[in-house]
N, C-alpha and C positions, 0 to 999 in steps of 0.2 A: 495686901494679901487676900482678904477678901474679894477685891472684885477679880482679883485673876481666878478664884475658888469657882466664883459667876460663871466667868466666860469658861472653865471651861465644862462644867455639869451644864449649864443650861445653854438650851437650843434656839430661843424664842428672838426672833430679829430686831426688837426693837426694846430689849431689856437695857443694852448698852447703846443707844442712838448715842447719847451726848457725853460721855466718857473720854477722856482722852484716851488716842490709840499712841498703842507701844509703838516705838521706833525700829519695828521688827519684819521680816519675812510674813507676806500673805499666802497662808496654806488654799487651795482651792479647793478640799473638804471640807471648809467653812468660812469661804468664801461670801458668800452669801449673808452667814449667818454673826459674826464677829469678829476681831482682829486677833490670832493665836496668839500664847506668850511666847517669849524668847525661853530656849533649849541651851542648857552649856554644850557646847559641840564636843566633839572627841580630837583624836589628832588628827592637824590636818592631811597629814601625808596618806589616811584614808582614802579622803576625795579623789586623791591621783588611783589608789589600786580601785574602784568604785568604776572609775571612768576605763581603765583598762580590761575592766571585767565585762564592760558594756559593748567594747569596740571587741572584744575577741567573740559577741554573740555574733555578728556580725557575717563571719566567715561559714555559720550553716547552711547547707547546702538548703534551695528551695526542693518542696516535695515534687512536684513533676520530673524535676532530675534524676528523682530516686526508681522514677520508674523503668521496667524492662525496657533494657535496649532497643528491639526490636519495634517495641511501642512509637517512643519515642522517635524512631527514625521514622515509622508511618505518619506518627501525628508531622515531623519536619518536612517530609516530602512534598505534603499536601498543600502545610503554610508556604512554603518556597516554594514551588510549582518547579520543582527538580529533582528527578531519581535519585541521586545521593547512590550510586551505586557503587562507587572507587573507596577502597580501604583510608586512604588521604583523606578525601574530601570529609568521609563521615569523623575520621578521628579530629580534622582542625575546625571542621562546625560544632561538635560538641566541645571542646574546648571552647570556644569563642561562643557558644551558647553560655558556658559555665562563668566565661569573665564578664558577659556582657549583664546574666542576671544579678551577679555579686555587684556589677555597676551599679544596677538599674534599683537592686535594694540599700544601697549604699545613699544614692539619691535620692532616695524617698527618705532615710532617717535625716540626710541633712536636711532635709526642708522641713522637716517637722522640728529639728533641734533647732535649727536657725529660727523657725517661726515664733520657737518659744523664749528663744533669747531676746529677740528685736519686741515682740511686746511686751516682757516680763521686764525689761528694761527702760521700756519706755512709761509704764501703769505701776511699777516698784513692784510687782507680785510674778510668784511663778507658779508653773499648776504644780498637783500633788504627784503625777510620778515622777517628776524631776526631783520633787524635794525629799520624797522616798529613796530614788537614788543618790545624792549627796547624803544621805542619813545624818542631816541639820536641819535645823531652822533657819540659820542666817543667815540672813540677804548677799549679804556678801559673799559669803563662803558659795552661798549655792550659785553664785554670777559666775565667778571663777571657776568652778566646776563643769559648769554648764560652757561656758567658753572652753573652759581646754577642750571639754569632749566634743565639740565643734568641729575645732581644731584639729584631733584626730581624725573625726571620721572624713574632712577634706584633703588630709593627708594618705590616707587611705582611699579615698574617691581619685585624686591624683595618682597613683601607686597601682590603680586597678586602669586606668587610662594610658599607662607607659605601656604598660604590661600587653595592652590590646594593639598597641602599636606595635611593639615587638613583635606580637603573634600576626599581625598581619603579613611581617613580609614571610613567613612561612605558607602563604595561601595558595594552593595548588593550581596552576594555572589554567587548567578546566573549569573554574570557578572564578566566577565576575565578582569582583566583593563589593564594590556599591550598589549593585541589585540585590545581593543576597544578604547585609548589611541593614539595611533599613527594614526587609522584613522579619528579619530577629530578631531583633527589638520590638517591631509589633508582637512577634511571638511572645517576647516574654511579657509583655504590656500585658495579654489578656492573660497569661498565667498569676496574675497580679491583683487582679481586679478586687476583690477583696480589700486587702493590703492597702491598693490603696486610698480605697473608700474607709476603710477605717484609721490612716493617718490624717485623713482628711476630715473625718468624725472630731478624734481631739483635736487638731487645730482649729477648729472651731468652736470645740466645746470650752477652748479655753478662751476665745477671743468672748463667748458670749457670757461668760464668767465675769469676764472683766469688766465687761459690757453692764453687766447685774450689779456689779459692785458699785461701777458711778453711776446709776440709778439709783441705788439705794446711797450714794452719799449725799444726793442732793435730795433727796427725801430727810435724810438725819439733817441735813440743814436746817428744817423748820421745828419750830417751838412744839412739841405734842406732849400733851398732858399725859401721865399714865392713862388714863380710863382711854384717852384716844390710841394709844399704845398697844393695848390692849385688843381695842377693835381691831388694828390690821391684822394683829398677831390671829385674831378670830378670822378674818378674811382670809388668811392665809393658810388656818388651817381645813377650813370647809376647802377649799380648792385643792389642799393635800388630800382631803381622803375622795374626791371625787376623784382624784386623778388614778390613785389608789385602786379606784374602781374601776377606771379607762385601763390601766395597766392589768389587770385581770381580765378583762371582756377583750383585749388585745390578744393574749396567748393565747384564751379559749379558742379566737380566731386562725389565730399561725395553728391550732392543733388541729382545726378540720382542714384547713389548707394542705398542710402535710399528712391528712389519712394517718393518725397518732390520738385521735381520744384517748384521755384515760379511764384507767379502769373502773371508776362510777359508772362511766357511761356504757362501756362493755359489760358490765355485769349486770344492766337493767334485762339482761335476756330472761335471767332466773326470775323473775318480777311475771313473766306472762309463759304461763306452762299451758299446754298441748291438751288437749281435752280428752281423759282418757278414755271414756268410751269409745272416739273415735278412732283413737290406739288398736283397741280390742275388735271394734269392725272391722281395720282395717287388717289384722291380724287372719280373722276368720275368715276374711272374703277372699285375701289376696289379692284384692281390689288394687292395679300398679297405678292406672289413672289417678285414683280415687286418692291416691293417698299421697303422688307429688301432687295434686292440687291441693289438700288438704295442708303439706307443708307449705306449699309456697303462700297460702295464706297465714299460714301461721308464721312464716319469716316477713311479710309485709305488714302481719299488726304489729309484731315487735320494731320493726325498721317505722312506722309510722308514728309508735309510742317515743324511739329514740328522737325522732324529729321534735318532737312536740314541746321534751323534755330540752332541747336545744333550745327551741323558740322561746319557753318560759324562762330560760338564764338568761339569752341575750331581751327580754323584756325586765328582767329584775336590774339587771344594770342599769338599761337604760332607764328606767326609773329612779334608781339611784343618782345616778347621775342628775338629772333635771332637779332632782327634790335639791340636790346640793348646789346647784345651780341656782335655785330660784330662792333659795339660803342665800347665796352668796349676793345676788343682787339685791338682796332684801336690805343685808348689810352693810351693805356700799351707797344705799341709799338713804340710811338710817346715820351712817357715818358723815356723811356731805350734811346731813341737812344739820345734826349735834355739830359741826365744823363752821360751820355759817353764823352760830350766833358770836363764835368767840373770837373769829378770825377771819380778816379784811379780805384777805385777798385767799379765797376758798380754790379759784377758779385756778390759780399757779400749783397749792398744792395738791389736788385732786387728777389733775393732769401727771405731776410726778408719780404719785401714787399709781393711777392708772396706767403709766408707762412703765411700770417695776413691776407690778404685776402680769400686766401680759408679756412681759419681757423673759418674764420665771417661768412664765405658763409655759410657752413655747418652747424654752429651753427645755422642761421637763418633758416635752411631748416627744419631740426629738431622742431625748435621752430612752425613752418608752421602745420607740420606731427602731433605734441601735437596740436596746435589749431584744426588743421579737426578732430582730434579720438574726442574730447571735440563737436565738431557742428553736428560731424556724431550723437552721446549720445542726446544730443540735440532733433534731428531731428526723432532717431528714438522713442523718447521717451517725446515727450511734451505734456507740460502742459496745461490743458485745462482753458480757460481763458472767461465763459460761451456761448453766445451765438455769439459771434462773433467767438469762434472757432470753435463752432460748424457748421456757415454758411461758413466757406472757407472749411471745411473738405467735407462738399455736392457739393461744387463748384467743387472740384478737381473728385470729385465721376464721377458727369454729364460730367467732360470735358473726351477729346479723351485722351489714354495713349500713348507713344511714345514706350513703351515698348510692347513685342511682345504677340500677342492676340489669342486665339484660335478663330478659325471660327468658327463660329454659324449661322446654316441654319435650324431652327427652329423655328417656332411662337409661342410654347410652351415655358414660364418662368421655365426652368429645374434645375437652381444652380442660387446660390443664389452671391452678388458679391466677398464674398470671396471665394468659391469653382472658380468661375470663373477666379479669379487671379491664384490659385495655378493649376489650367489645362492649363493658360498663363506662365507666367512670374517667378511667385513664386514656379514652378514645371513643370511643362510642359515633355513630352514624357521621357528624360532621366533624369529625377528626380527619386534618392533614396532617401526612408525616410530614418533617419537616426537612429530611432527604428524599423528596423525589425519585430520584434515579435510582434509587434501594429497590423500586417495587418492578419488576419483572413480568412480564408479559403470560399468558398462559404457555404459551409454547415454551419457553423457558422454564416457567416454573415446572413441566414435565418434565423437560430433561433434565430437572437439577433433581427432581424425585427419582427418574430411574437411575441416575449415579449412585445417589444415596442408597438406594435399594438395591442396587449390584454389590454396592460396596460393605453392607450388610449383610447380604447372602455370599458373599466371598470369607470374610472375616470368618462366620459361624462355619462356613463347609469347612477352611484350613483350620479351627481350631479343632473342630469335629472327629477331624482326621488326623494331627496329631496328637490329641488326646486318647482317643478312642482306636483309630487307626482304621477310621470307617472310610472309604473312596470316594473321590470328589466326585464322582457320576454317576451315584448311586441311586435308584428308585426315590429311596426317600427323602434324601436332599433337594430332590426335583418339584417334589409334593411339597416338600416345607417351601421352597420358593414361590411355589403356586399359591400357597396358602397365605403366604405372608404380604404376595402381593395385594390379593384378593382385599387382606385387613386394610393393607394402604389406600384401597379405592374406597372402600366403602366408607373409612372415616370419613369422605368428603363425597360422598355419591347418596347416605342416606338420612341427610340432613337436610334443611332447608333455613338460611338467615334470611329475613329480613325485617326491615324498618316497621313498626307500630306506628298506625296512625295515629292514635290521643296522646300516645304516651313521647314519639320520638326518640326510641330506642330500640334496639335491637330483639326481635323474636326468634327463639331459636326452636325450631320444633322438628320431629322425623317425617320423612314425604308420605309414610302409612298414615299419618295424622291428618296432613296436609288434604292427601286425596278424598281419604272420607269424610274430612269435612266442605270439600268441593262438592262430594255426589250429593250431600245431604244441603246445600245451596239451591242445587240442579235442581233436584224434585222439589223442594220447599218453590221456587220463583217459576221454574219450568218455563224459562225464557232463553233455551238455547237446545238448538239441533244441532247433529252431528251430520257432519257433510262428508259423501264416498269417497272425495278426491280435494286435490288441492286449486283453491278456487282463484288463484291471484293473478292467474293470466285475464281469467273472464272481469275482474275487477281493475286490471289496467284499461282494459277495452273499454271498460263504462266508464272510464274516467278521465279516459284522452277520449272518447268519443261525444262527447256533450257538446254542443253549440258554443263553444266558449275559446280562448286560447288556449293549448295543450298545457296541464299541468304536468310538472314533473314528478312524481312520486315518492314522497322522503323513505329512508331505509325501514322498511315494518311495517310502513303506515302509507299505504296508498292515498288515503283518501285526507291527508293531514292537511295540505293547501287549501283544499276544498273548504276544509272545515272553517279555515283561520279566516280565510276570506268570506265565508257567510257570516262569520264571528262579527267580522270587522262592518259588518254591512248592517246585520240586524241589532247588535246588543247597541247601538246608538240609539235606535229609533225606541226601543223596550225606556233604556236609561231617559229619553224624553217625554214620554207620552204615558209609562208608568212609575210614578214616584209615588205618589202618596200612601200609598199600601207596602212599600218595599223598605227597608230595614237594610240602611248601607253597613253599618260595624254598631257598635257597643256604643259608641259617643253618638250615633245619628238616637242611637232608642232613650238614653240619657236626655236628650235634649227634649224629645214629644213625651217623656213622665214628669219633667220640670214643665211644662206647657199645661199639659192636664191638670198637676197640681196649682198653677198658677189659675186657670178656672174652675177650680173648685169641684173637679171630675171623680178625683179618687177621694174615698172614704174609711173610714176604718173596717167597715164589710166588705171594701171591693175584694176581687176574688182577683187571683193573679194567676194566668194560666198559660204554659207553654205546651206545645205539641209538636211531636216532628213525623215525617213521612216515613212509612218505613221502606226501604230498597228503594226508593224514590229513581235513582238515577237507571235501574236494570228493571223497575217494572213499569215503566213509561211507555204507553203506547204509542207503538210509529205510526201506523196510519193517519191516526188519531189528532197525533201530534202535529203532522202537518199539515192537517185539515184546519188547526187550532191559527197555525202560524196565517195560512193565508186568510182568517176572518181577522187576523191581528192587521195583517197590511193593507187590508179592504177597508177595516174601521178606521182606519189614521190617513186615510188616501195617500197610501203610499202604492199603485200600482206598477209604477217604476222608481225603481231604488237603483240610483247613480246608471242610470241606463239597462237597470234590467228587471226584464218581466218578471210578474208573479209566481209563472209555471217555468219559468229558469231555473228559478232558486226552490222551485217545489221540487223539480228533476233532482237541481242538485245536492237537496237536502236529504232526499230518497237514499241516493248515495251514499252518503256520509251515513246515516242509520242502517243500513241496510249490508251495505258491503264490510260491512265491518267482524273481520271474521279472523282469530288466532288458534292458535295452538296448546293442547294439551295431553300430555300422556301419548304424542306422536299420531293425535287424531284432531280432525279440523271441525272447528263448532264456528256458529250464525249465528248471534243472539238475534230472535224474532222480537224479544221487547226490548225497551231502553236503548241507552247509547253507552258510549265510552265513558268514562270519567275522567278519562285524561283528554278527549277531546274538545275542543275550544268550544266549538257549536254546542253540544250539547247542553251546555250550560245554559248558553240564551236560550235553546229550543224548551230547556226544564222552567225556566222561568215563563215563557209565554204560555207554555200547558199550565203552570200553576194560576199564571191572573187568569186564563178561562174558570179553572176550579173555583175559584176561593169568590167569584162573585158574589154569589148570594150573602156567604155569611162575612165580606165587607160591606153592602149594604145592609144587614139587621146592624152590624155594630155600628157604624156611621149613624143611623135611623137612635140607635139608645144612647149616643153621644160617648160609645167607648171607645177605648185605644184599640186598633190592631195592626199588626205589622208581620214582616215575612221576610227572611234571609233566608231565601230557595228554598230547602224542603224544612226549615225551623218557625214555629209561628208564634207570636205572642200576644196577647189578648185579656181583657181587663172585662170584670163582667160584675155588677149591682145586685143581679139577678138573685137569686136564692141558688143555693149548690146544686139542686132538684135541677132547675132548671136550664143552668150551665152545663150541668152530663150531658141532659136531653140534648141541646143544642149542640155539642159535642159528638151526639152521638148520631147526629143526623149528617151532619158534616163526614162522617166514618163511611156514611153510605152514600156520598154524592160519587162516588165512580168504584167500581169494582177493584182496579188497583190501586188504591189509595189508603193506605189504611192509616191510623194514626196511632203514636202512643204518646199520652196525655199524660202533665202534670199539675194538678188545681192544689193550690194553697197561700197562704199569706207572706210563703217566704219560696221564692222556685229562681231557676236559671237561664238565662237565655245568653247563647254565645257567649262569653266570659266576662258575662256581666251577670252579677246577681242579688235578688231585688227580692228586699223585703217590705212590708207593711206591718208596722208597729202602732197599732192604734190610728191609721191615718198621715200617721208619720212615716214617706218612702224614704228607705237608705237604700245607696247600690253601694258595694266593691265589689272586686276584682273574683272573680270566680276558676277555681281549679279546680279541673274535674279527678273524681276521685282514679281513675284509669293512669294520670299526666303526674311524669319523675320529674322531677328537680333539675333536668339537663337542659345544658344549651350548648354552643360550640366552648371546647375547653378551652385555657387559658395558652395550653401550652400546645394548640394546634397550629400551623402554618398559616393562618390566616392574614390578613393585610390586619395593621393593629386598628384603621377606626373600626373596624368590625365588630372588636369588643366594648367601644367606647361606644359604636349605634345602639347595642343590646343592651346597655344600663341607661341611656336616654331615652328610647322606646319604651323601655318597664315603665321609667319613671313618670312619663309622659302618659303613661294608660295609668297606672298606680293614682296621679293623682285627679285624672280626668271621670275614672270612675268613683273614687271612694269620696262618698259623700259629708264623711265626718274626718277630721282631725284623725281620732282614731282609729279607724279603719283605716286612714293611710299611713299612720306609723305602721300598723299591724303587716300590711304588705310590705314596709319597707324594709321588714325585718324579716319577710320571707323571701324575697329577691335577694337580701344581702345574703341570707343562708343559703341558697342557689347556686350565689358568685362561688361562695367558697366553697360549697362543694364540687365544682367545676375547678377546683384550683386558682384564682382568680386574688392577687393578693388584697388584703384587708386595706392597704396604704393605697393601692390603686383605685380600690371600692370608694374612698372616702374623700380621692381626688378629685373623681368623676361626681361622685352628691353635694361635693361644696360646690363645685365647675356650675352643676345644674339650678342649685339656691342661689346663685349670684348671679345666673342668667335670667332667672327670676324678678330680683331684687327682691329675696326673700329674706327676712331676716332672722338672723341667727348668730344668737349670741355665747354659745354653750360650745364647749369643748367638742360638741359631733355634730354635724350638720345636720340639723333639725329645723322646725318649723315648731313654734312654740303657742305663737298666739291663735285660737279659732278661727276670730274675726279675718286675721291676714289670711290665713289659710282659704276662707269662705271667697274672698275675692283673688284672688290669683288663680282658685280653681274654676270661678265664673269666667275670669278671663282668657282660659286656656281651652273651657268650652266650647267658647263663641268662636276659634280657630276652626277653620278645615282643616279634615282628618287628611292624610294621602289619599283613603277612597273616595272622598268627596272632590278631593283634587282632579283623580282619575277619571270619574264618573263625568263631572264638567266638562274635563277635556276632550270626550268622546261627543259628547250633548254639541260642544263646538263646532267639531269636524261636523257634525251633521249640517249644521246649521250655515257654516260656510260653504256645506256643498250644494246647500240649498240655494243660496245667492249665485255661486256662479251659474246653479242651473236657472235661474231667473232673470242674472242679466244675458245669458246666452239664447232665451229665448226673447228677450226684448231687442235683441240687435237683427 
């Protein structure tokens, strides 16, 4: 009596190892943990009403059924690529929909009831909601139950099989029934999908039950002392509350996936209140700018405090986690080696051990993975519970999102707030729909607006007129059409979207903004005239008229070929002849700061200093420029490049700079400085004016043994000097050419390219650098894309994440801001975690902890040496061109030895 008293208050798995077990039914609620006692059963004639209660659930209608008519005949149309338009055909496919899904769920119960018989029969155990349904314990009783209701629902699976036979020969003879047959069934398959992921969930969940239980009998097979008892029972439970902790930092994840924080997180708005004085200026002035800038700053500190507060939970966890981890190995190692002095053969039972544990582990992860898909369902789909759901649904509306936003620079209400998510978060710049054929042409979309707008202004005159009994051709019914159109154009005529350079998100601003702060560019750079007429006939003429074969002219861009082909011609010879001074990405500047500190170059006074050009690309002189380029192909004796002169490419550089002329506000402007930025050339022509510039001050730093480097108009540079005299030199540099100007950043912790580098006493760290401007988006999860496109985006991160960050923890630290990115991009948590284990085992990194992690420094320190010493793609790219050169050099050398 006692030890049944044991088993059944206590939990602890290794209290009864060595107890005889009762000759009783195995519950699978404690399965794991002891053998239940025997139950006096009731009468058996229950069991039979039990099993009849279960087969008559059977006959409820699946919910897609329940939906309108009409629906459903669109949704059938589609899947059977057939009108369905005969009163017949629709009444004997819905029929034959309806026996086909009562089949297809009938089939799914048998293979779970049968799966649970053949191994409950074969291992003596049955899970618990079988034995919940039999309302016994015992073995028997519940075999026999579970067999009859076998039995039924095959009788029933038979019974629904005649039934579709009979109804077949009723099939209309307009309709093929072997074609339209096979695709109902796919219909209902996906109506299912669910369903049957989660019969498939238990079937499983019982086979690794089982699975658990002879693990752990052949673990109770060995002699363990209580205190050894004891220990597993420790083992087992540090692993319970880590998981504890895995199962928490899980949901917080399904909650950003699904756009559902709770209200902790939405109420931290009240945490950061609004500055009232600026309230009051903004009151007295009527300041309208002033004051949505005012708020949208005030919604991005809060939106960047909630971020923060994210990052500090998923950092508490995973700390948690590890600490309990490194408990747990401590454990197991303490355990092995107390094992060793008293028992021969350590090496059989520690293998058990270790196989029953990670057997559990598993199993409960799994079990984790079902509860979130079940909370994700949940969340994305609740139940409205009246007006209390209704007031937190507006709570969450008003608060700040944490997910990424388009800017909105308008006082104009233009979208409404779900257009405004899917231009955010829900779609945002690289969103494909994932219906194609939805999206309509302009022309289209005009004529589907002036429907609507006819059909608008019709509805309002006839009600207008039977209400009121006002005449449908009346003065003012005419002017309200006018008027109303007027509103329909301008919602879309005084606005302007487009893309964010830093940020990668949409800007939404009025064209009154737009323009003036184009005219205040104009006069600021004063690099562009206004031309009387339209100048693209005189710029085909200079373009097919050059000494060369006629290029054809792509649509906008006369002068595009042009470009791409001096592209191709010059940036080879730049990529060979100038390297040392040039700065290919983030891994090339990494690599010449491990180089300097490896000669003992940086100090704890070195001064670390970036600087970039400012309009670099629109205030670039053309004359200038080309004059730059041919001292560039004189000094490298390149007087002919692949067959062509120096004043070829001078002509046809002219060109390309020059002719380069678009449209604004229906007037034509010449930029006299700079080039395109979307032009190929320009690029190499910006880099060869830069190495003319930057000579002098790459020989003083060469001459003082400092660092410098250059990714086109960004520069970086390490300086001994005294501060005094690094401005100076800065400042002399400001005045090496009239448009150049710089703006400069000097200190012990600065950025370059999305790398950023501090000095801590002589001690340099880099990680990953985000610039304060740049949102949290990438392509979402649920856009149209080809799927590796989302698997390259979290191998790319991962790949920079651990190429630049120099310590351990400055790479967890990003890798907890990339996961927070995924999810909020919608990106699920189980696919996040697929892809980080995928990458630490291409690695060969190791990891032994419930979440793919990287634990030890030392490993860390070499895996990230070795991922250094790879080529980046630009370095790939850069080679590749350096090639071409080089074999165009051969053939012109043995073409001139023949």
């Amino acid at each position: 009596m006692k030890n049944k008293k044991n088993q059944s208050k206590k939990r602890k798995r290794f209290q009864l190892l060595n107890e005889d077990k009762p000759n009783v039914i195995k519950s699978l609620s404690q399965l794991s943990i002891s053998q239940p006692l025997r139950k006096k059963t009731k009468n058996e004639d229950k069991l039979a009403s039990n099993s009849n209660n279960n087969n008559n659930n059977n006959n409820k209608s699946s919910k897609y059924l329940k939906m309108p008519k009409k629906l459903l005949y669109h949704s059938l149309r589609v899947h059977l690529y057939y009108p369905l338009k005969r009163k017949k055909e629709k009444i004997f496919i819905l029929t034959r929909l309806q026996l086909l899904d009562w089949q297809f769920c009938l089939n799914l119960d048998l293979h779970l009831y049968q799966s649970y018989y053949t191994e409950g029969r074969q291992y003596k155990t049955w899970p618990e909601d079988i034995v919940k349904m039999a309302k016994t314990n015992d073995y028997d009783l519940t075999e026999t139950f579970l067999n009859k209701l076998v039995n039924q629902i095959q009788h029933t699976v038979d019974q629904c099989t005649t039934e579709l036979l009979s109804q077949s020969l009723s099939c209309p003879k307009t309709l093929l029934l072997s074609h339209i047959e096979s695709r109902l069934v796919e219909f209902v398959r996906l109506h299912h999908i669910d369903l049957i992921r989660k019969l498939n969930y238990q079937v499983n969940k019982f086979k690794d039950l089982i699975r658990e239980t002879q693990l752990f009998e052949t673990l109770s097979s060995y002699s363990l002392t209580n205190e050894q008892k004891q220990a597993v029972d420790c083992l087992i439970n540090i692993r319970q509350n880590q998981l504890e902790t895995f199962e928490e930092m899980t949901m917080l994840e399904a909650r950003i996936v699904c756009k559902s924080l709770s209200r902790s997180i939405d109420d931290l708005d009240k945490l950061i209140l609004i500055d009232e004085t600026l309230l009051n200026y903004m009151s007295t002035n009527n300041n309208i700018s002033f004051k949505d800038e005012t708020h949208q700053q005030y919604r991005k500190k809060i939106r960047e405090y909630k971020r923060q507060v994210l990052m500090k939970n998923f950092e508490d966890y995973e700390t948690s986690i590890e600490e309990n981890e490194y408990l747990y190995q401590e454990e197991l190692l303490k355990f092995e080696y107390e094992l060793s002095k008293d028992i021969e053969s350590v090496n059989n039972l520690m293998n058990s051990l270790y196989y029953y544990l990670n057997h559990r582990t598993d199993r409960l992860i799994r079990d984790i993975r079902y509860k979130e898909a079940l909370f994700r369902i949940k969340l994305t789909h609740p139940h409205s519970h009246g007006s209390s759901s209704s007031s937190s649904s507006s709570s969450k509306i008003d608060s700040v999102s944490v997910y990424p936003e388009a800017i909105i620079e308008t006082s104009e209400t233009l979208f409404t707030d779900e257009e405004i998510k899917f231009l955010s978060y829900a779609g945002g710049p690289n969103y494909i729909r994932c219906n194609q054929s939805f999206l309509y042409s302009k022309k289209k979309k005009q004529e589907k607006t002036e429907i609507e707008l006819n059909a608008i202004i019709s509805k309002i005159a006839v009600d207008l007129n039977h209400r009121h009994a006002i005449p449908l051709k009346v003065l003012e019914i005419k002017h309200f059409c006018t008027d109303l159109e007027t509103i329909f154009n301008e919602r879309y005529t005084n606005s302007i979207i487009r893309v964010t350079n830093k940020s990668g998100i949409f800007h939404i601003g009025s064209t009154l903004d737009y323009d003036e702060k184009v005219k205040k560019y104009q006069a600021k750079t004063n690099a562009y005239i206004q031309l009387s007429s339209d100048p693209l006939m005189d710029t085909f003429y200079k373009v097919t008229g050059t000494p060369l074969r006629p290029i054809v002219p792509g649509m906008n861009a006369p002068t595009i070929k042009i470009s791409k082909m001096l592209d191709r011609l010059i940036r080879p010879l730049f990529d060979q002849y100038v390297k040392q001074p040039t700065i290919i990405d983030g891994v090339h500047l990494i690599r010449q700061l491990d180089k300097c500190i490896s000669l003992g170059l940086l100090k704890p006074t070195t001064h670390l200093c970036t600087f970039d050009i400012t309009d670099l690309y629109t205030m670039l002189p053309q004359e200038e420029s080309i004059a730059i380029l041919k001292q560039f192909l004189i000094r490298f004796n390149q007087t002919h490049t692949r067959g062509m002169s120096i004043n070829t490419i001078e002509s046809l550089a002219r060109i390309v700079l020059t002719e380069n002329v678009f449209i604004y506000g229906n007037k034509y402007y010449r930029p006299i400085k700079g080039g395109a930025m979307g032009s190929p050339f320009t690029l190499t022509l910006t880099n060869i004016f830069m190495w003319h510039w930057e000579q002098k001050l790459v020989e003083k730093q060469k001459a003082s043994n400092e660092l410098y480097g250059r990714y086109i108009d960004d520069i970086f540079l390490t300086s001994n000097d005294s501060i005094e005299s690094l401005h100076d030199m800065l400042e002399n540099a400001n005045n090496y050419h009239l448009n150049i100007k710089l703006t400069r950043e000097v200190g012990s912790c600065v950025s370059f390219l999305d790398v950023q580098i501090n000095n801590q006493d002589g001690n340099i760290t880099t990680s990953v650098y985000h610039k304060e401007a740049s949102e949290p988006y990438i392509v979402p999860f649920k856009s149209d894309h080809p799927r590796h496109i989302f698997e390259n985006i979290i191998t790319t991160s991962l790949l920079r994440a651990i190429r630049y960050s120099s310590t351990l923890q400055a790479f967890n630290h990003e890798i907890r801001a990339l996961k927070l990115m995924l999810l909020y991009n919608s990106y699920p948590s189980r696919y996040i975690y697929h892809y980080l284990k995928k990458f630490f085992q291409q690695l060969s990194a190791t990891s032994i902890s419930i979440l793919p992690m990287i634990h030890d420094e030392n490993e860390y320190v070499l895996l990230r040496s070795k991922l250094l010493s790879k080529p980046t793609p630009s370095e790939h790219a850069r080679a590749s061109r350096i090639a071409t050169t080089l074999d165009n050099k051969h053939v012109r050398y043995c073409s001139t030895g023949m």
